[in-house]
DOLO-546266 format. One record per residue (C-alpha): y, x, z; residue number from 1. Coordinates in steps of 0.05 Angstrom, whole numbers, padded with zeros to 5 digits. Each point is the difference from the previous one (the first is absolute). Example, Ala and Ser with C-alpha at 12.3 -4.5 7.8 and 13.67 -1.06 7.14 Angstrom:
<Y -00090	X 00246	Z 00156	k 1> $
<Y 00069	X 00027	Z -00013	k 2> $
END
This chain:
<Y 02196	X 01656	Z 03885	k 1> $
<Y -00007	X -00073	Z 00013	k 2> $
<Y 00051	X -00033	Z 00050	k 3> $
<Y 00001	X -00065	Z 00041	k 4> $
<Y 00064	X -00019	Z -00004	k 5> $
<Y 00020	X -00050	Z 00052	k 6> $
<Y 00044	X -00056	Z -00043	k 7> $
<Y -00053	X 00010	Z -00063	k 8> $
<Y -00055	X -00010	Z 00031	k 9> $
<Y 00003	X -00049	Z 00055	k 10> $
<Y -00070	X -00026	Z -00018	k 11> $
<Y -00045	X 00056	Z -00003	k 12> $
<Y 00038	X 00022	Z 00071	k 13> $
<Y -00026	X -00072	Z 00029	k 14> $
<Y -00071	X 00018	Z -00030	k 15> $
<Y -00007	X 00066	Z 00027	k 16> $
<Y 00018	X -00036	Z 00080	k 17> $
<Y -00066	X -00035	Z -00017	k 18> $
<Y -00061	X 00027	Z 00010	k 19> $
<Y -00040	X 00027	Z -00063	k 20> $
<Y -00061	X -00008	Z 00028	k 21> $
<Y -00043	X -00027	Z 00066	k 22> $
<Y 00051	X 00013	Z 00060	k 23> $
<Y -00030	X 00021	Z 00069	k 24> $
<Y 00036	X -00015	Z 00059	k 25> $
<Y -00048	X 00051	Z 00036	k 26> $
<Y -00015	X 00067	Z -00034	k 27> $
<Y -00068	X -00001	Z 00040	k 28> $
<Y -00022	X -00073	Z -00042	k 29> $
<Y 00003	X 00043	Z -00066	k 30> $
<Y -00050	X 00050	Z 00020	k 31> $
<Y -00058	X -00018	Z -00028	k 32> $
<Y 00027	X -00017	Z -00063	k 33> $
<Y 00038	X 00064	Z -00003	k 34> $
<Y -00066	X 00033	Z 00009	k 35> $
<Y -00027	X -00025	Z -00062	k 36> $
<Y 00049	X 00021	Z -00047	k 37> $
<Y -00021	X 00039	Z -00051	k 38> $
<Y 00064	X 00039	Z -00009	k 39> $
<Y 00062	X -00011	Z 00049	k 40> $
<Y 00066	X 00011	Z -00013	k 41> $
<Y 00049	X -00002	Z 00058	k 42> $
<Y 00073	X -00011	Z 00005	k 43> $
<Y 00052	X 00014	Z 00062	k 44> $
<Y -00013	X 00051	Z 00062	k 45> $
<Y -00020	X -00061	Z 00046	k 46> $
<Y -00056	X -00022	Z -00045	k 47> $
<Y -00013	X 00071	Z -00015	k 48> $
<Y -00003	X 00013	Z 00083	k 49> $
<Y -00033	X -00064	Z 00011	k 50> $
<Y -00059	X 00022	Z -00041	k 51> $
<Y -00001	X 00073	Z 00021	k 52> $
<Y -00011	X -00032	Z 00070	k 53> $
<Y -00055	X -00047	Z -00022	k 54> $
<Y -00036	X 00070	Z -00032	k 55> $
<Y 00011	X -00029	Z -00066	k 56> $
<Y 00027	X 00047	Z -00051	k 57> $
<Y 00027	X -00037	Z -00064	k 58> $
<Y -00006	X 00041	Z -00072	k 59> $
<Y 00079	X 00006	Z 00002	k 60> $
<Y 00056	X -00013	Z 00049	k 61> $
<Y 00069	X -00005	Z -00023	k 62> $
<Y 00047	X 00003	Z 00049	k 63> $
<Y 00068	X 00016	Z 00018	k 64> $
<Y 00002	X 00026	Z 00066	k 65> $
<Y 00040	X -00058	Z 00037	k 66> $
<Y -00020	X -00065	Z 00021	k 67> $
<Y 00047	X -00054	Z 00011	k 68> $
<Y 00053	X 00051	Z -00025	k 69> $
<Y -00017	X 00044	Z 00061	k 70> $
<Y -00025	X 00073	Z 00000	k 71> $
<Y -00085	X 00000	Z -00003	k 72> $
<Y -00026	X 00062	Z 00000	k 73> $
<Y -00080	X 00004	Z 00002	k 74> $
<Y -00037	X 00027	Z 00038	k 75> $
<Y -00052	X 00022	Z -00048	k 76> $
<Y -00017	X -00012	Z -00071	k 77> $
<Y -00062	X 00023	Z -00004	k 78> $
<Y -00002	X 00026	Z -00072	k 79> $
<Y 00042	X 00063	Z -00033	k 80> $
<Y 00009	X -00049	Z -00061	k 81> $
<Y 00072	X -00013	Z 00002	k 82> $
<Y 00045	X -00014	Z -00054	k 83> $
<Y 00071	X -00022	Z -00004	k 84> $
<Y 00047	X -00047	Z -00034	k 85> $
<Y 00071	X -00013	Z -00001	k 86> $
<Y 00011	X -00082	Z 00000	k 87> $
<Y 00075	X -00026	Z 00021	k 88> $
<Y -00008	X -00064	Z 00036	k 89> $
<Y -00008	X -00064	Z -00041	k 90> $
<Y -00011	X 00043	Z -00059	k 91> $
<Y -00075	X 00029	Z -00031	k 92> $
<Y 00014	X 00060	Z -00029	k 93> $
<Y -00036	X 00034	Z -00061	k 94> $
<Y -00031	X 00057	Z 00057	k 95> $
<Y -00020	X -00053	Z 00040	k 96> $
<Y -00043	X -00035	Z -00059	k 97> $
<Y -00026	X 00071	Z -00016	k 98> $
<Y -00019	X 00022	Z 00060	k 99> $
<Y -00037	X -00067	Z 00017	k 100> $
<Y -00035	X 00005	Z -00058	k 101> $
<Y -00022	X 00075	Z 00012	k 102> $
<Y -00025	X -00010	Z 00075	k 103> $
<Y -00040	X -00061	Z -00039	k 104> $
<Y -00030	X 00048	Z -00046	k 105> $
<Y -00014	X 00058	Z 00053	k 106> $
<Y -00031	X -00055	Z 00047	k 107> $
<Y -00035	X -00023	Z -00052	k 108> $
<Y -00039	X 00055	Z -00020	k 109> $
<Y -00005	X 00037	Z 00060	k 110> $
<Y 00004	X -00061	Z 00054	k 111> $
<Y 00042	X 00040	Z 00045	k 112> $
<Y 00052	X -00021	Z 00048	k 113> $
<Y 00078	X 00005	Z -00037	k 114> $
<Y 00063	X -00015	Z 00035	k 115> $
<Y 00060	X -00010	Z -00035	k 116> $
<Y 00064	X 00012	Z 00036	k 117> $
<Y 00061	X -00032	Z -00024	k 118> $
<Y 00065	X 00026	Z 00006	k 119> $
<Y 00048	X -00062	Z 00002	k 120> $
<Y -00051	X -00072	Z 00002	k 121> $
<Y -00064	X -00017	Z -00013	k 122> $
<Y 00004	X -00074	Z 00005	k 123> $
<Y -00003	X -00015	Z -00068	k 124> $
<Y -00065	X 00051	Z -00019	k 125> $
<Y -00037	X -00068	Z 00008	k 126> $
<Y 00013	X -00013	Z -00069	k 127> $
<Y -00025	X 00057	Z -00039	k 128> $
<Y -00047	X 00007	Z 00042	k 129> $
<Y -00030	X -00078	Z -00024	k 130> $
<Y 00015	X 00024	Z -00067	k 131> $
<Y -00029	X 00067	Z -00007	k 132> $
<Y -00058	X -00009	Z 00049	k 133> $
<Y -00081	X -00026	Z -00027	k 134> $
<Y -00004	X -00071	Z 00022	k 135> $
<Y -00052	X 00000	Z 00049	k 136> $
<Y 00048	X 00050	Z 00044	k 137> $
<Y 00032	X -00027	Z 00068	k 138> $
<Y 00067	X 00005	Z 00020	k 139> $
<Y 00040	X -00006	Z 00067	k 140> $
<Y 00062	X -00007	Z 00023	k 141> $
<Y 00043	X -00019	Z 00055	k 142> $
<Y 00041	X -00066	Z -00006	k 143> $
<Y 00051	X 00010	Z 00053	k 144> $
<Y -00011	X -00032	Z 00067	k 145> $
<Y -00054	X -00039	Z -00029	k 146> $
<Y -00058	X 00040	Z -00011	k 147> $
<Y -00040	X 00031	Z -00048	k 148> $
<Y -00011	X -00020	Z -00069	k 149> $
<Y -00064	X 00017	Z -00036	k 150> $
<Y 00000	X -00016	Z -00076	k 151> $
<Y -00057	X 00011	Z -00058	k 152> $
<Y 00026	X 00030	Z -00057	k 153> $
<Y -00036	X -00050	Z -00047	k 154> $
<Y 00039	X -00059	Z 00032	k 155> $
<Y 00073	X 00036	Z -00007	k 156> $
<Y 00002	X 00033	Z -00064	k 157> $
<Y 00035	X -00050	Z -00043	k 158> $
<Y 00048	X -00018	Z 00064	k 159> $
<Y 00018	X 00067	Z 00005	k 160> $
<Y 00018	X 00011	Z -00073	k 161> $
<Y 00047	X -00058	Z -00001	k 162> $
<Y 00033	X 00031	Z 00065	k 163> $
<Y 00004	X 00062	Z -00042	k 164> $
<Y 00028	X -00031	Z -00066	k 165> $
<Y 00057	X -00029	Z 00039	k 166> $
<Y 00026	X 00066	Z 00033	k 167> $
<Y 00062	X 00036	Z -00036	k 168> $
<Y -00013	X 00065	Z -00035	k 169> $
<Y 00045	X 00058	Z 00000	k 170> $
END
């Protein structure tokens, strides 16, 4: 399990308040673009509900079940292809990695819907999601009160790595 602990690693918090990618103030402005993705990988229920309103379905969801720390509960998800992970807050957990990279593999070769539910947080799924997904794949999240963030894999890679490498193992 990797851990962001709060007096280690001071910088990579700072980093991960900035957007990774292209921030929209509007989810509606990212449309098109979100369109075009070849594969899309989304992260927290409001993107996830933001998308599922706009009748776009990404390749996998991750989410958590809360936003802003309150109870979300979906309406719909519109696939049976769930799978789980347990992920303490501020931490990425091995079943976290491993189940990423399974609904990668699933989507992949079957380019069905897959929702991961996470038991604890899935703020930080970001990361191995950058690291484990092809580079031409989108990804979206929400940064808090600000909008959506829409990042290329290609551009985030090495970033995300060097957030990685700094994070305490246990």
């Amino acid at each position: 399990m990797l851990r962001l602990d709060a007096e280690l690693n001071k910088d990579i918090i700072l980093e991960l308040k900035k957007p990774l990618g292209k921030l929209y103030p509007d989810f509606e402005d990212a449309v098109d673009e979100i369109k075009s993705s070849k594969f899309l990988i989304s992260v927290g229920d409001a993107t996830f509900s933001n998308l599922i309103e706009h009748e776009l379905f990404p390749n996998i969801a991750i989410i958590d079940n809360l936003i802003q720390r309150k109870n979300h509960n979906h309406e719909t998800f519109h696939t049976e292809n769930i799978l789980k992970a347990d992920n303490p807050a501020g931490t990425i957990t091995d079943d976290l990695w491993e189940t990423i990279g399974e609904a990668i593999d699933l989507s992949n070769n079957n380019n069905d819907c897959y929702i991961i539910e996470v038991a604890g947080e899935e703020d930080l799924a970001v990361l191995p999601c950058i690291l484990m997904a092809d580079p031409d794949t989108t990804i979206l999240y929400g940064q808090p009160n600000e909008g959506l963030v829409l990042l290329k894999v290609s551009d985030t890679k090495i970033k995300a790595q060097n957030m990685i490498n700094g994070f305490v193992k246990e």
